[in-house]
Biopython code that builds the backbone (N, CA, C, O; Angstrom):
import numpy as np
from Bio.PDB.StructureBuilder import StructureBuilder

atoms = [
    (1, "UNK", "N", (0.864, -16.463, -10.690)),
    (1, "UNK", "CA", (0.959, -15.173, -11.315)),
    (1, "UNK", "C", (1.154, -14.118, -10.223)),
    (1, "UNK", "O", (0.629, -14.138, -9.109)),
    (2, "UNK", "N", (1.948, -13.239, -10.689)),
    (2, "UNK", "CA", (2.406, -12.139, -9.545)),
    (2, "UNK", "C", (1.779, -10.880, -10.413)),
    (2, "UNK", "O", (1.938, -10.724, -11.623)),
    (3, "UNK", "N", (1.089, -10.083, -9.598)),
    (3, "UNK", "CA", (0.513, -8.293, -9.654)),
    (3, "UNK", "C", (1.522, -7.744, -9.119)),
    (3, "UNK", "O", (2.267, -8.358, -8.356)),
    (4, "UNK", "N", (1.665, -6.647, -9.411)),
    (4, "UNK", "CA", (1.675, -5.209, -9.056)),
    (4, "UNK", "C", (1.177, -4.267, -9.179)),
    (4, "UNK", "O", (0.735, -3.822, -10.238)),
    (5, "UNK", "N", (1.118, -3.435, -7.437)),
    (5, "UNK", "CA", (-0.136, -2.091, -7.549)),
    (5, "UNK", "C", (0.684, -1.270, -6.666)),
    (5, "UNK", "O", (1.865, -1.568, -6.490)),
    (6, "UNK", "N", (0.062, -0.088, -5.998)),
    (6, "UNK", "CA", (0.200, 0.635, -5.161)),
    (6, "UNK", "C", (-1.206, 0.822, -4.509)),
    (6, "UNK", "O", (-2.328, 0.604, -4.966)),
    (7, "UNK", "N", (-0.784, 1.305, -3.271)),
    (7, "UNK", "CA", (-2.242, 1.679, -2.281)),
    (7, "UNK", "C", (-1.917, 3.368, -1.950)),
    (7, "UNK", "O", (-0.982, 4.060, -1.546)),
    (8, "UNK", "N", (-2.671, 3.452, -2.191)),
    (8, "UNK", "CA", (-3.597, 5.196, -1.375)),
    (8, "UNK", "C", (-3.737, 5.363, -0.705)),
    (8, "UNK", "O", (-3.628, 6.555, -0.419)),
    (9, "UNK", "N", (-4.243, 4.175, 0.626)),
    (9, "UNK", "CA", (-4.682, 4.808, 2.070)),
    (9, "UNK", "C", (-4.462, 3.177, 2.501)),
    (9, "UNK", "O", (-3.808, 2.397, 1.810)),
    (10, "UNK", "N", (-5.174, 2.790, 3.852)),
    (10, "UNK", "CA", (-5.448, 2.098, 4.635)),
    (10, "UNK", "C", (-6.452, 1.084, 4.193)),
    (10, "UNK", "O", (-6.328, -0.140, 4.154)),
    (11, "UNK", "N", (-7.570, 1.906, 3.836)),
    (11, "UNK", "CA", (-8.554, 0.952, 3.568)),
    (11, "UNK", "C", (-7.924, 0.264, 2.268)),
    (11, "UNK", "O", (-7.701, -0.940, 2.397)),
    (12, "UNK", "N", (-7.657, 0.742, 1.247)),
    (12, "UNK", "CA", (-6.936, -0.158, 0.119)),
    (12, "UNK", "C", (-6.107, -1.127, 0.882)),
    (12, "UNK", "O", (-6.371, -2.252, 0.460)),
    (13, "UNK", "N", (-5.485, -1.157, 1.542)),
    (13, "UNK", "CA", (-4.699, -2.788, 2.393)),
    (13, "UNK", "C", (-6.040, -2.964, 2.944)),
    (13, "UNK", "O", (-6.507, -2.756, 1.824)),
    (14, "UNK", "N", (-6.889, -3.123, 3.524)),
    (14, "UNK", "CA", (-7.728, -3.893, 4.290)),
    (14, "UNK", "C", (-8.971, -4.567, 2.982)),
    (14, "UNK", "O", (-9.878, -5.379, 3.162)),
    (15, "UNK", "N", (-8.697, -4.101, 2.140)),
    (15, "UNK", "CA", (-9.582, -4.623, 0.973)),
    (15, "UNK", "C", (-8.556, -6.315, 0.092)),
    (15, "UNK", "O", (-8.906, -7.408, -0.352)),
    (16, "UNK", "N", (-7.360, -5.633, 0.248)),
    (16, "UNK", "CA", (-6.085, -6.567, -0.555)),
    (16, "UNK", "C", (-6.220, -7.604, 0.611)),
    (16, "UNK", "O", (-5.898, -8.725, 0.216)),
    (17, "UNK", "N", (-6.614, -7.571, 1.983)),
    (17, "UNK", "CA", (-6.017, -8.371, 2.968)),
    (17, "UNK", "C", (-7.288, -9.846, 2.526)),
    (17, "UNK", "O", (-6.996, -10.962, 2.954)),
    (18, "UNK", "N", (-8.170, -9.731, 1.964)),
    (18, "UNK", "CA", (-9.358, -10.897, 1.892)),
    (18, "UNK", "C", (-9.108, -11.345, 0.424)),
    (18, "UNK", "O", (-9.776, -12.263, -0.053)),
    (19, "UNK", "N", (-8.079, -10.655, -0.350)),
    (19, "UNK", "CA", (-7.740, -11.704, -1.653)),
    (19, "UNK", "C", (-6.499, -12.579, -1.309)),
    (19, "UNK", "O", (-5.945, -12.808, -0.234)),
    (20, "UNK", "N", (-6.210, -13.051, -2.764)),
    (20, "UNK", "CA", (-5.233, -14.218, -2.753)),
    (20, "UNK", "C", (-3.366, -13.515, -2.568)),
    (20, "UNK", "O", (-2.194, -13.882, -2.651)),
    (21, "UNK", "N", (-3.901, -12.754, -2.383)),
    (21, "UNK", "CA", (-2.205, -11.582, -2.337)),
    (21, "UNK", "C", (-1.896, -11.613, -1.464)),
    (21, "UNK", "O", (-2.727, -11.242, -0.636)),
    (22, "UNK", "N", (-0.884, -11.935, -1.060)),
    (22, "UNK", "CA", (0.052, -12.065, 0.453)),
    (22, "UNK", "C", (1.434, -11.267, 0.614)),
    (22, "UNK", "O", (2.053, -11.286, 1.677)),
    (23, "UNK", "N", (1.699, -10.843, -0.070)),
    (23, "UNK", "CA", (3.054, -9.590, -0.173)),
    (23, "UNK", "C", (2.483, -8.223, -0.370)),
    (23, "UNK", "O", (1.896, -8.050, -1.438)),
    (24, "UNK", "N", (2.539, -7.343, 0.363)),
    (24, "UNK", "CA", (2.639, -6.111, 0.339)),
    (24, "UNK", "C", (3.810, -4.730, 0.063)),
    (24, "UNK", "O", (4.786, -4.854, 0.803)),
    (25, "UNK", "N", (3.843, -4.111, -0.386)),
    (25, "UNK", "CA", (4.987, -3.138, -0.032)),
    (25, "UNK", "C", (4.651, -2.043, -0.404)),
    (25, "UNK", "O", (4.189, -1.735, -1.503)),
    (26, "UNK", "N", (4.988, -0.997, 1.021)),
    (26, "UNK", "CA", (4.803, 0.003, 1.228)),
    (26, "UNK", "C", (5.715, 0.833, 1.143)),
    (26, "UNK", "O", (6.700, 0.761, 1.878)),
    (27, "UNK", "N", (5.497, 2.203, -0.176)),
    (27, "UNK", "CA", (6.623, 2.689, -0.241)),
    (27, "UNK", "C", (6.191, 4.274, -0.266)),
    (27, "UNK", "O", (5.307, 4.719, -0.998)),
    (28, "UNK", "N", (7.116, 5.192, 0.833)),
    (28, "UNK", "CA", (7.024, 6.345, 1.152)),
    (28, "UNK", "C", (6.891, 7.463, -0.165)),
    (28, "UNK", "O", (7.769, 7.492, -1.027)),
    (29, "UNK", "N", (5.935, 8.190, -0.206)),
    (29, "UNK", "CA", (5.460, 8.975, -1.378)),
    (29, "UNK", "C", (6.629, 9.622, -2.101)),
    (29, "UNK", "O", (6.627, 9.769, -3.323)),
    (30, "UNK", "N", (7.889, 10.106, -1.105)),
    (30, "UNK", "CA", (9.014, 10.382, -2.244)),
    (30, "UNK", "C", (10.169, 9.679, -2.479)),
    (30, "UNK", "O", (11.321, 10.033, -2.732)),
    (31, "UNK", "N", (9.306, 7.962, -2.263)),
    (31, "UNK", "CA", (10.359, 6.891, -2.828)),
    (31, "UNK", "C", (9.801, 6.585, -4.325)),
    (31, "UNK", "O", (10.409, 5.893, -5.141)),
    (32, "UNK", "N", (8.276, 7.347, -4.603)),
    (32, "UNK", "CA", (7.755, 6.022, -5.228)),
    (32, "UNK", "C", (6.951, 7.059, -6.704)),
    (32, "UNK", "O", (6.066, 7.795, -6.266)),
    (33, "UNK", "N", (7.085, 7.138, -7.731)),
    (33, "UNK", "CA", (6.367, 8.202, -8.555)),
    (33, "UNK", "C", (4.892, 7.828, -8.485)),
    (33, "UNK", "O", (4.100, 8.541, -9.100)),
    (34, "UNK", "N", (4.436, 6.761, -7.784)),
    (34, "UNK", "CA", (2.730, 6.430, -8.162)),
    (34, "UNK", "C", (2.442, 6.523, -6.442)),
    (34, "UNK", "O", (1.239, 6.696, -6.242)),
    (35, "UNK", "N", (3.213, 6.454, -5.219)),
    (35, "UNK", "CA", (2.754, 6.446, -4.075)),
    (35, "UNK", "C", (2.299, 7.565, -3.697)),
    (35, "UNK", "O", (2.432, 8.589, -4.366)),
    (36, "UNK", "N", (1.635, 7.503, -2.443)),
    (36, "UNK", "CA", (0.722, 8.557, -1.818)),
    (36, "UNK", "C", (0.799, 8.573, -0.661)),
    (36, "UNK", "O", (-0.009, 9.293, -0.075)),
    (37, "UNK", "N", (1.701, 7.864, 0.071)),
    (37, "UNK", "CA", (1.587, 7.594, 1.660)),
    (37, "UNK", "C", (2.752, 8.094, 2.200)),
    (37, "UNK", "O", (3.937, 7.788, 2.068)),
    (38, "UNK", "N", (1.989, 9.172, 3.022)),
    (38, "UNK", "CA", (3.047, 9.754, 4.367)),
    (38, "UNK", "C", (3.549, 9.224, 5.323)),
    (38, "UNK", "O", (3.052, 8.107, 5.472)),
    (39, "UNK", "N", (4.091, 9.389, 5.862)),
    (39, "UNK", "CA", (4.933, 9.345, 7.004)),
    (39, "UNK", "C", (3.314, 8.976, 8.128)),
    (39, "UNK", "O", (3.195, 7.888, 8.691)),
    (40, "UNK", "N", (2.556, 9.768, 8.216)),
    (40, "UNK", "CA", (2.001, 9.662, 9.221)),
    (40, "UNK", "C", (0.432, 8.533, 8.764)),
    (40, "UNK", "O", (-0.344, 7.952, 9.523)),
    (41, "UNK", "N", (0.460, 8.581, 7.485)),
    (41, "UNK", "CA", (-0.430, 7.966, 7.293)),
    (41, "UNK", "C", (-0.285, 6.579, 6.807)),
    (41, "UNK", "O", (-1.214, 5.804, 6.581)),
    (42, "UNK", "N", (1.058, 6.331, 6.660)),
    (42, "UNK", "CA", (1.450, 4.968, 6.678)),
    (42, "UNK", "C", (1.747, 4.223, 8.119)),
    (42, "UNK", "O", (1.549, 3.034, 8.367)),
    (43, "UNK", "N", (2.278, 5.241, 9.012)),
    (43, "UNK", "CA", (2.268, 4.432, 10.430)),
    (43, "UNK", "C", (1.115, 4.722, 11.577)),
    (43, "UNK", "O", (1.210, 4.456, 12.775)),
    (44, "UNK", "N", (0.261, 5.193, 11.055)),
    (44, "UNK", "CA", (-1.098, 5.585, 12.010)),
    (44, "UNK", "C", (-2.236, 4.106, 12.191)),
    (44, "UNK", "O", (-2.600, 3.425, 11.233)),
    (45, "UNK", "N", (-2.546, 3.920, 13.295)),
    (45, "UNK", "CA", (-3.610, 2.996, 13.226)),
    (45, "UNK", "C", (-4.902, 3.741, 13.023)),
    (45, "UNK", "O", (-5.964, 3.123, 12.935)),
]
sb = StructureBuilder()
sb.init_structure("model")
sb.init_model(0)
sb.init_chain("A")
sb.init_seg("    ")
for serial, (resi, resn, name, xyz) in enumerate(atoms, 1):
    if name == "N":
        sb.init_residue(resn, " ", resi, " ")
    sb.init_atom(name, np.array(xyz, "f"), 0.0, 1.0, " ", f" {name:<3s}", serial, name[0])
structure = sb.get_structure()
């Protein structure tokens, strides 16, 4: 079975990273009508 979600921040991927989900995708807030992630806060460690 395949999900789909979106993430909010950082910690939402570090929560997804200890389930059974192995595909991610990250999409820039004015690619995406449900995203939230900037430029700087998608490539910031």
């Amino acid at each position: 079975m395949k999900f789909n979600t979106y993430l909010d921040n950082k910690k939402t991927l570090k929560l997804i990273h200890d389930t059974s989900i192995r595909e991610v995708i990250l999409e820039h807030k004015t690619l995406s009508r449900m995203g939230r992630l900037d430029t700087d806060s998608s490539f910031s460690n």
